[in-house]
C-alpha positions as CSV (number, residue, x, y, z in Angstrom):
1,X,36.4,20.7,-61.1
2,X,36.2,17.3,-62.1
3,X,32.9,15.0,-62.2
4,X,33.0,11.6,-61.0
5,X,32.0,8.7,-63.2
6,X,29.1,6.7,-62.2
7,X,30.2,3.0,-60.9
8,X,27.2,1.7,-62.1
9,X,26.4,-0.2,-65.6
10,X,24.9,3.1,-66.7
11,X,27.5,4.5,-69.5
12,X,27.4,8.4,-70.0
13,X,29.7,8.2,-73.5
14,X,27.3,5.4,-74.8
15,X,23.0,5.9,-73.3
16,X,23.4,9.9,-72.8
17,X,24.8,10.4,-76.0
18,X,22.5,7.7,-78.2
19,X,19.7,9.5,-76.6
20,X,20.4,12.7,-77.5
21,X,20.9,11.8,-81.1
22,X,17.8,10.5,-81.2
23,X,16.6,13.9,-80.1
24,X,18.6,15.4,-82.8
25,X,21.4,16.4,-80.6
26,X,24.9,15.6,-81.7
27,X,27.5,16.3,-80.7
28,X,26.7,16.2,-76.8
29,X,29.8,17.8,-74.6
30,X,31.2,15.1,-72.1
31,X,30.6,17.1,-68.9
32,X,27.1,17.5,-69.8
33,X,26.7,13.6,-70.4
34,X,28.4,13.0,-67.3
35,X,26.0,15.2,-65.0
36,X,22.8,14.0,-66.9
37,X,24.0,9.8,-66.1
38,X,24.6,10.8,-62.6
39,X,21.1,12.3,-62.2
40,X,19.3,10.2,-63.9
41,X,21.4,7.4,-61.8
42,X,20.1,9.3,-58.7
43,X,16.4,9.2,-60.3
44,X,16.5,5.8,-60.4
45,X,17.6,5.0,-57.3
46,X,14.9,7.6,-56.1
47,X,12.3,5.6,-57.6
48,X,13.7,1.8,-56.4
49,X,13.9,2.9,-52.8
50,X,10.0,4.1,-52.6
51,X,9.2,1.0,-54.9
52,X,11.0,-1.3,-52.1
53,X,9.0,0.8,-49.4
54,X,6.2,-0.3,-51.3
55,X,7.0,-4.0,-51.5
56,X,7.6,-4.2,-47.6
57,X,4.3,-2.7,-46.6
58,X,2.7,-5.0,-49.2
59,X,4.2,-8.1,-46.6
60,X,6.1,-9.1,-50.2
61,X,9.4,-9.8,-50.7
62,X,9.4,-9.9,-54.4
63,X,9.5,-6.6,-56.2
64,X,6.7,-6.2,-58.9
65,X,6.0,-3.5,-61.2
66,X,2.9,-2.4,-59.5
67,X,5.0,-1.3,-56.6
68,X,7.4,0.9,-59.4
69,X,4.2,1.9,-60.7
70,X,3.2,3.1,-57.0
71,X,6.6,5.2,-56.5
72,X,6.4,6.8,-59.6
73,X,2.6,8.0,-58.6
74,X,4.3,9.2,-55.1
75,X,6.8,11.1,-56.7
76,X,4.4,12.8,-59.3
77,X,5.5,11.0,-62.0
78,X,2.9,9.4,-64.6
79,X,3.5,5.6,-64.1
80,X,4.3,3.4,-67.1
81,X,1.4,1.5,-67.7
82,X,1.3,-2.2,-69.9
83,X,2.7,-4.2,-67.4
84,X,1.7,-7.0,-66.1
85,X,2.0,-7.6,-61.9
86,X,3.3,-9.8,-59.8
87,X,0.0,-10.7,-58.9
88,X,-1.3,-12.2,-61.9
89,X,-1.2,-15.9,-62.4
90,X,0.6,-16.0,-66.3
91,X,4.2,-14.6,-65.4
92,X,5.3,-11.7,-68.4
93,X,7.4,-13.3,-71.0
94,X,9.6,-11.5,-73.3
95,X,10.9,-11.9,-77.0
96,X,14.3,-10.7,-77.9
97,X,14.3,-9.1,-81.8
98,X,17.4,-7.8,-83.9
99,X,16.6,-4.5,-85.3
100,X,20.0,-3.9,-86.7
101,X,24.0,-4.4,-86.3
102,X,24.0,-4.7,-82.3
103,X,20.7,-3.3,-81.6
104,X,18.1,-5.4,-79.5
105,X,15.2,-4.8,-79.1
106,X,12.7,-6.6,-76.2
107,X,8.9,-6.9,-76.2
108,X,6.1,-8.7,-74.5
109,X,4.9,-12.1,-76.5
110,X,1.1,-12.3,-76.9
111,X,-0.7,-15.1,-77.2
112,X,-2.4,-15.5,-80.4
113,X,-6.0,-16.0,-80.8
114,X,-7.6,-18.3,-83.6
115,X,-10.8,-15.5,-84.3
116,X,-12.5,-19.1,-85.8
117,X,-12.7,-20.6,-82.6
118,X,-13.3,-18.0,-80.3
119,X,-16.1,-17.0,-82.6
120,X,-17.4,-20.2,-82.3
121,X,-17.3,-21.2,-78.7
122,X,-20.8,-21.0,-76.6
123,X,-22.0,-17.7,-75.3
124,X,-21.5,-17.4,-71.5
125,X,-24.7,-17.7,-69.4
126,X,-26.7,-14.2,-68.3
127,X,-26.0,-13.8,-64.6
128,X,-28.3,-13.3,-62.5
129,X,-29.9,-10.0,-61.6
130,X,-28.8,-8.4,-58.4
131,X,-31.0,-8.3,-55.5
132,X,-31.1,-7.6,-52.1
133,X,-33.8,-9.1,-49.6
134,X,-33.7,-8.5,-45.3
135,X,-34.9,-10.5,-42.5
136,X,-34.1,-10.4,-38.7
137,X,-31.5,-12.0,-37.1
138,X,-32.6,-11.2,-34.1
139,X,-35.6,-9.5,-32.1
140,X,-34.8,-8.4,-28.3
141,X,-32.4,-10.9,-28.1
142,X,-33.8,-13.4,-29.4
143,X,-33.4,-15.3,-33.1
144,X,-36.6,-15.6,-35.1
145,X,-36.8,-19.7,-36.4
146,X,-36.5,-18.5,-39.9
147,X,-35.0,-20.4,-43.4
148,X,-32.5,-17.6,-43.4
149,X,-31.2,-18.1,-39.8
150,X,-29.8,-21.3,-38.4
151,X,-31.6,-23.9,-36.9
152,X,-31.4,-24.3,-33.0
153,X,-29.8,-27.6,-33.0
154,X,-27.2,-26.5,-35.6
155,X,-26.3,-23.4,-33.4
156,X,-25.2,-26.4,-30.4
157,X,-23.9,-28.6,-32.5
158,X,-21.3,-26.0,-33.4
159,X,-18.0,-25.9,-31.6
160,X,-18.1,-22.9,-28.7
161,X,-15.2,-20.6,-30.9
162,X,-17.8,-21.1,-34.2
163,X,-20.7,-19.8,-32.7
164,X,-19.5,-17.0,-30.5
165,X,-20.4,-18.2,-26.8
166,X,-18.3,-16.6,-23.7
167,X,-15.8,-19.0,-22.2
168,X,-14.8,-19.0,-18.8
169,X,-13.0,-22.0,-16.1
170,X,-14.2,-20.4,-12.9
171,X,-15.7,-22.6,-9.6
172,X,-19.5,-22.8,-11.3
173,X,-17.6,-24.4,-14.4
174,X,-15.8,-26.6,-12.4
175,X,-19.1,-27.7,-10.0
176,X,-21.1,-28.4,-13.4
177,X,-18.1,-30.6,-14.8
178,X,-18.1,-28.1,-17.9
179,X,-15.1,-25.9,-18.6
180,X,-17.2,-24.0,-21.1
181,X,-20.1,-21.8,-19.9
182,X,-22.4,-20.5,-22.2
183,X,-23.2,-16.3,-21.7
184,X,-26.6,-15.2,-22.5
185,X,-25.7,-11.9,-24.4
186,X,-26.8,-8.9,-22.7
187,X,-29.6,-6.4,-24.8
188,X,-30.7,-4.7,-21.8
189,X,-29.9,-4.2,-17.9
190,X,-30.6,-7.8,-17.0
191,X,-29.9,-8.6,-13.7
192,X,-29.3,-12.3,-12.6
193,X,-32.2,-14.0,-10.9
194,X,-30.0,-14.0,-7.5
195,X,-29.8,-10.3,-7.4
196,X,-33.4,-9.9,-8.2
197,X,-34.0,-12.2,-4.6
198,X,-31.4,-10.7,-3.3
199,X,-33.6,-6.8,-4.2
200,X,-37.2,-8.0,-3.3
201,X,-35.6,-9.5,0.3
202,X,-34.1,-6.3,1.0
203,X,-36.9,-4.0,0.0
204,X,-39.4,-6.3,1.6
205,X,-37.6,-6.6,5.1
206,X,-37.0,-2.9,4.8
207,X,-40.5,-1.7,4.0
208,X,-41.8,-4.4,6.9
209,X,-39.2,-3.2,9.7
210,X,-40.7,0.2,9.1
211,X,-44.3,-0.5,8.9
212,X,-44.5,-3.5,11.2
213,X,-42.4,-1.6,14.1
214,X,-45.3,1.0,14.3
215,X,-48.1,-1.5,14.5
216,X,-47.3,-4.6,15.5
217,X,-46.4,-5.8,19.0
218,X,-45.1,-9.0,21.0
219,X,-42.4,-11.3,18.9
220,X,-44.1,-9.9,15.6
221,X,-42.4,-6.7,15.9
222,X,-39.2,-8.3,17.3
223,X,-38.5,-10.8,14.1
224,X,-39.3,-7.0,12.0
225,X,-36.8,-5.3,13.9
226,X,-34.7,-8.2,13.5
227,X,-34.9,-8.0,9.5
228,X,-34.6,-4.6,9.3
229,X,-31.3,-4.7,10.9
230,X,-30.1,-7.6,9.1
231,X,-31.0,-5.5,6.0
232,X,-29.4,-2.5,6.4
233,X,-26.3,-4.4,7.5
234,X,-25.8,-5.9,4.3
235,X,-26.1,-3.0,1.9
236,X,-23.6,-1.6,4.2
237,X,-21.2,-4.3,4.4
238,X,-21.9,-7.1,1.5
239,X,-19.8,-7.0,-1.7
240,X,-21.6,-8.2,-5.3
241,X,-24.7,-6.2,-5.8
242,X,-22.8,-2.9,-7.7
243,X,-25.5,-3.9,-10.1
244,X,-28.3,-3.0,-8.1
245,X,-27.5,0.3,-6.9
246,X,-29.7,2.4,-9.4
247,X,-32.2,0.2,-8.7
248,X,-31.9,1.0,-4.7
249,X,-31.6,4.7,-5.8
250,X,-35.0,5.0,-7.5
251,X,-36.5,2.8,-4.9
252,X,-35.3,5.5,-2.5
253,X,-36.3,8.1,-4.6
254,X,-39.9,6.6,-5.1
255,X,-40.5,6.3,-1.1
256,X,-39.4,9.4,-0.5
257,X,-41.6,11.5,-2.9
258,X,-44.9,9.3,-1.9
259,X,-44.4,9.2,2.0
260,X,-43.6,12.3,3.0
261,X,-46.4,12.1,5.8
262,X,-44.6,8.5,6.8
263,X,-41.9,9.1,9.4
264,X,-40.9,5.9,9.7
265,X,-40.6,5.1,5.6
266,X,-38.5,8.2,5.7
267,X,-36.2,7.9,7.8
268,X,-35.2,4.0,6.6
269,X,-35.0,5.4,3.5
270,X,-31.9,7.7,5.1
271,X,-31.1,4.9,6.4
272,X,-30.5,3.2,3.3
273,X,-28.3,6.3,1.6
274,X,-26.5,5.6,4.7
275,X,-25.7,2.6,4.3
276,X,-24.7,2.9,0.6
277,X,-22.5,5.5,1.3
278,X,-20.5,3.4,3.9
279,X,-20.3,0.5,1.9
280,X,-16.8,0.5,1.0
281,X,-17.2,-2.1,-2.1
282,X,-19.2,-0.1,-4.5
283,X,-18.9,2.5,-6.5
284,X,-21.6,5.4,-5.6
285,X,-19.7,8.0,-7.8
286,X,-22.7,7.9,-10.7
287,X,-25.1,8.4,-8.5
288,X,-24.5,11.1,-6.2
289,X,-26.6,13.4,-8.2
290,X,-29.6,11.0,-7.6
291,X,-29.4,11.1,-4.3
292,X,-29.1,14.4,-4.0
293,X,-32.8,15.2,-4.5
294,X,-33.9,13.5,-2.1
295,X,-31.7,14.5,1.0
296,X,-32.3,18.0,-0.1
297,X,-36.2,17.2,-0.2
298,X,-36.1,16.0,3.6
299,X,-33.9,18.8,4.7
300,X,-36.0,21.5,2.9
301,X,-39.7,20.1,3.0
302,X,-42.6,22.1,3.7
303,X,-44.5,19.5,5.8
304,X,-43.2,16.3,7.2
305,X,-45.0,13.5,8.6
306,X,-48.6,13.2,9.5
307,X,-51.4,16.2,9.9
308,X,-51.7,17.2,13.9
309,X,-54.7,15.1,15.2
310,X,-54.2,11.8,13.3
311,X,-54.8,8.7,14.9
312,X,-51.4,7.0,15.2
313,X,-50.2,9.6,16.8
314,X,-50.5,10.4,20.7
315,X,-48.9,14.1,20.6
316,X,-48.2,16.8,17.9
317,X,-45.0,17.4,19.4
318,X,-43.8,13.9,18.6
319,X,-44.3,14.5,15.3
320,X,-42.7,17.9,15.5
321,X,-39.4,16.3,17.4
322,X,-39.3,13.5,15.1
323,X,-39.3,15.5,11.9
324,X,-37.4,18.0,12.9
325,X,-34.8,14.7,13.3
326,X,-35.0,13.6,10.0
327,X,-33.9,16.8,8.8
328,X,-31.3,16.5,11.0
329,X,-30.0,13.1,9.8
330,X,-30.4,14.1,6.2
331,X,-28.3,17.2,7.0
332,X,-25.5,15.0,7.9
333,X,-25.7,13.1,5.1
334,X,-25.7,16.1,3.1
335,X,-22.3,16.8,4.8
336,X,-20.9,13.2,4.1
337,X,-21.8,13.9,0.3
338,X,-20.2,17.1,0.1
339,X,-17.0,16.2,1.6
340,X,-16.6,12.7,-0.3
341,X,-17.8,14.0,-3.5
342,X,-16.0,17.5,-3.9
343,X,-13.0,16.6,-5.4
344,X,-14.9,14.5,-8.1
345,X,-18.0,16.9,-8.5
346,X,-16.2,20.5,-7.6
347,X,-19.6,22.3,-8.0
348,X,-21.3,19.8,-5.8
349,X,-21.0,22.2,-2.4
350,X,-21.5,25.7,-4.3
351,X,-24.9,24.6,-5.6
352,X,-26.0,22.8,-2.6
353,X,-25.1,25.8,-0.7
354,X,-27.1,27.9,-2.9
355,X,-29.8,25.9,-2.7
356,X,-30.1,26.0,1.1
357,X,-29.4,29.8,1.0
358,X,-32.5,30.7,-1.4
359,X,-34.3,28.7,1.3
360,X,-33.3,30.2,3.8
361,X,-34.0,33.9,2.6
362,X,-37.4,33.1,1.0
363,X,-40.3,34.7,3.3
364,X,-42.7,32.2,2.0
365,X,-41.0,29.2,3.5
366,X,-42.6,28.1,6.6
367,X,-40.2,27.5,10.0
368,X,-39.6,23.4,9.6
369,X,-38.0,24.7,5.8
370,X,-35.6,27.1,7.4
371,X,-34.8,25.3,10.1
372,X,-33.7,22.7,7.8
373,X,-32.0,25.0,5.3
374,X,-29.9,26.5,9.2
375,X,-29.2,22.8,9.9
376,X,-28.0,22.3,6.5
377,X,-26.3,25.1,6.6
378,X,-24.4,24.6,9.6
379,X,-23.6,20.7,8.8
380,X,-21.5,22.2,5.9
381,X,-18.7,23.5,8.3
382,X,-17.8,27.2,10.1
383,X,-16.8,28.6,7.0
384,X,-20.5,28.0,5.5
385,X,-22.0,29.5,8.8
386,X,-19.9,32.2,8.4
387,X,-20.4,33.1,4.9
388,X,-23.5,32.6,4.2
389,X,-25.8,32.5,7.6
390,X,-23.8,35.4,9.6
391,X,-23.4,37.3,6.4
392,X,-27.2,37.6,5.6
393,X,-28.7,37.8,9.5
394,X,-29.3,40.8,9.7
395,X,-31.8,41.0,6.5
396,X,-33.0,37.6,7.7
397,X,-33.4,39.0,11.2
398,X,-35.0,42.2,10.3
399,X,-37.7,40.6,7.8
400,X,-38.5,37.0,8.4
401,X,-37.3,36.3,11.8
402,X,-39.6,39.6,12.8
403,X,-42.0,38.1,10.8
404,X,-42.1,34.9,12.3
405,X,-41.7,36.3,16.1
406,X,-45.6,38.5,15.8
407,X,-47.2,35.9,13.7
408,X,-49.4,33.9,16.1
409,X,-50.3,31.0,13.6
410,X,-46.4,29.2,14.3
411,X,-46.4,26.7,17.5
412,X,-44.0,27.2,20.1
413,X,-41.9,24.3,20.1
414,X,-41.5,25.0,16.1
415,X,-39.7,28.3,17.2
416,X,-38.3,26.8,20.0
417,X,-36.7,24.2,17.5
418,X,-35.4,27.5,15.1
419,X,-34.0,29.2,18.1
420,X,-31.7,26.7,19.2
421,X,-30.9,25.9,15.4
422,X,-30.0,29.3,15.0
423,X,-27.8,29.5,18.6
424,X,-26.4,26.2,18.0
425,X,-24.5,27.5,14.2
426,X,-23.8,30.8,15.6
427,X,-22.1,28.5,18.5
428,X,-20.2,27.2,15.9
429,X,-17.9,29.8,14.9
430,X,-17.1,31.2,18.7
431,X,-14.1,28.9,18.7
432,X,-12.3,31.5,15.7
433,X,-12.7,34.9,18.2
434,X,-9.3,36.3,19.1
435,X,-9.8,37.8,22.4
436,X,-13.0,34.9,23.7
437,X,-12.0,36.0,27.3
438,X,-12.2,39.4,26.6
439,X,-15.0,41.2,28.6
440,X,-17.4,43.0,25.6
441,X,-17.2,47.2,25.0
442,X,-20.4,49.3,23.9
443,X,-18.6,49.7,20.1
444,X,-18.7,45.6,19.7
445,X,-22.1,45.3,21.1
446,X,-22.6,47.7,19.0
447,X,-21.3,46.1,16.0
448,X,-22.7,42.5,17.0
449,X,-25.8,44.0,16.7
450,X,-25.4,45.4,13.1
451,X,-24.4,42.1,12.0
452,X,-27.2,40.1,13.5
453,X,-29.9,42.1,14.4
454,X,-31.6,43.1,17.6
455,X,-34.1,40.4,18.1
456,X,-31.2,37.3,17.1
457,X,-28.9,39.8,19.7
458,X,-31.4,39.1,22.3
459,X,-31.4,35.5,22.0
460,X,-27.5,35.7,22.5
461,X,-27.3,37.5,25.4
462,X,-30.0,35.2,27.4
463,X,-26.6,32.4,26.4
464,X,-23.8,31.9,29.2
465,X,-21.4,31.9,26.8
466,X,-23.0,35.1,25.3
467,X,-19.5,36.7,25.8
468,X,-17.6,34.0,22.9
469,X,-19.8,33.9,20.7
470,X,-20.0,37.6,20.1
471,X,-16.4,38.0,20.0
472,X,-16.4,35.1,17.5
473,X,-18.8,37.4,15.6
474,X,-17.3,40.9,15.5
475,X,-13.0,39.6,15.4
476,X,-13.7,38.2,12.0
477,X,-16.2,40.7,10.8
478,X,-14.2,41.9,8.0
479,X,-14.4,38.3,6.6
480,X,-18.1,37.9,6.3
481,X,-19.4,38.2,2.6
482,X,-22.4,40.9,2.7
């Protein structure tokens, strides 16, 4: 097997073999001068190629020796160290000496130093000690007039890229005649002073239309009802105040925690989630979970609205009717939340579900609570009713609806309310029976009455459609989660 020559200026007979008799090596076989050219020729070019890597990453395009010195380090090799790079200002500068019959040897020419004068030149001056010193650049905002920080006038006098100012050629620009408009930088929420009119109109027309509309009579109460409106219609349909919606969320929040007793404060404040919630300009994603305390609060409240007897009011039962339909309007908002919401928030339904639920089976809670946990309930769709309502009745029925039917201290018309609550979700599901038409056998009375209990049973057979809403009971019985 014969081994190729290298076509380089690298000479196996001549390099290889003055090498190794420097070593002490004589006479040096030609096959193993040939391989040890070719891999030291391969070497070589190993080490150029990552050198030139280095170079081009450098943005050069002159090769130095810091970038041979580089390769060698990548390919574990100890660098060569001595030389001067391309970086320096003197450029390397060689001396050619003969050190015998066609030897030549190269070195680096130093510059030579008269000791006399160097001894006697002036001793450098002692720098200064390091130190470090602080001072504000700026506090809330706002830049202290300080000798460290720049003057005010300096700042304006500065061209707009210098000192940092926002640039922007909208229609303001152009109305002022500038094409430059200078950005206050924002260190907290800060809301322009149009928004902040724009809030205290809203919440003041609001908070009027409710109280006003109770009190007041004659053209008074008109121009109230008038505002009110014209509020309501523009959270629901103006663009531009995204900004103000966590503002309009606590402000809701607020009301409804201090005016529970206030019907109408409460239900503008429902008002007002409705109206964010239809608004198809902003973004209400961030703050569903706000809201949802205080739907929940006006579904599941204890009391609402004022103690029976008080003076603005002319019957208990319009207190009773009227709370009983703010619970009803915040169920359906509940309902509009859950379905929106879902997709983004998938445990959104499950925990307002189980909130309702615990309502609903606590023995503590007083009628207006589970009447709005039933409501709430129901609002959520058949498959709620089903599950969780039909699938507990009977232990509801046979402890807290007993309960509530002997105790003498629970007005009519509240039980009147919970009764048709309680008809209108079981209602609900009639339309899934199988056989509606059907007339009704002893074994699914029977069963109808294991499922709900005898008193709820009784309240279903006094219904004309007493017939379909048992068979939409007992045909999907097996369905019901116990």
């Amino acid at each position: 097997m014969s081994i190729n020559f290298s076509h380089t200026l690298w000479s196996p007979s001549d390099t290889v073999k003055d090498v190794a008799e420097t070593l002490g090596i004589s006479n040096l076989p030609d096959d193993v001068a040939k391989t040890l050219a070719m891999d030291v020729e391969y070497r070589i070019h190993e080490v150029i190629e990552q050198a030139l890597k280095f170079m081009r990453h450098s943005k050069r395009t002159t090769l130095g020796t810091s970038d041979v010195g580089e390769a060698l380090r990548a390919l574990n090799v100890e660098p060569l160290y001595g030389y001067e790079g391309v970086a320096n200002e003197k450029s390397v500068s060689y001396r050619e000496a003969i050190t015998g019959p066609g030897q030549t040897l190269y070195y680096v020419d130093d510059d030579e130093v008269d000791f006399e004068r160097l001894i006697n030149q002036p001793l450098p001056k002692v720098p200064r000690a390091t130190s470090l010193t602080a001072h504000w650049v700026a506090i809330d905002g706002v830049q202290p007039a300080i000798p460290q920080n720049p003057l005010a006038s300096d700042i304006r006098a500065m061209s707009v890229d210098l000192r940092g100012a926002q640039t922007t050629n909208n229609s303001i620009a152009t109305i002022n005649g500038s094409s430059d408009v200078k950005v206050k930088p924002l260190v907290k929420h800060v809301l322009s002073k149009e928004l902040q009119l724009y809030f205290d109109r809203v919440v003041g027309a609001l908070m009027d239309g409710s109280e006003v509309v109770v009190t007041a009579t004659g053209d008074e109460k008109e121009a109230a009802v008038k505002q009110h409106a014209a509020a309501l219609s523009s959270l629901r349909n103006d663009p531009g105040f995204h900004q103000l919606v966590p503002y309009f969320v606590q402000f809701v929040a607020e009301k409804v925690t201090h005016n529970l007793k206030n019907l109408p404060v409460l239900y503008t404040m429902l008002q007002v989630i409705d109206a964010l919630l239809t608004n198809p300009t902003l973004f209400m994603d961030p703050y569903i979970h706000s809201l949802m305390p205080s739907v929940l609060t006006l579904i599941l409240a204890k009391k609402i609205g004022p103690k029976p007897g008080h003076e603005d009011i002319v019957e208990d039962s319009q207190v009773t009717i009227s709370q009983y339909s703010i619970r009803d309007f915040a169920a359906s908002l509940l309902a509009r939340i859950c379905d929106k919401y879902n997709e983004i928030y998938a445990s959104l339904k499950p925990r307002a579900i189980r909130t309702l639920l615990k309502a609903f089976m606590d023995p503590t809670k007083p009628i207006p609570t589970l009447y709005g946990a039933l409501q709430g309930i129901q609002a959520l769709g058949n498959e709620a009713v089903r599950v969780v309502i039909v699938g507990n009745l009977k232990l509801w029925s046979d402890t807290l609806y007993n309960r509530l039917l002997k105790s003498s201290s629970d007005s009519t018309l509240e039980l009147e309310q919970l009764n048709k609550c309680l008809i209108s979700a079981l209602r609900q599901i009639k339309g899934q029976a199988i056989y509606p038409d059907q007339e009704l056998t002893e074994q699914e009375i029977d069963r109808c009455k294991e499922l709900v209990g005898d008193k709820v049973y009784e309240l279903i057979e006094k219904l004309d459609d007493s017939q379909q809403v048992v068979h939409g009971l007992v045909d999907f019985e097996g369905k019901q989660v116990e």
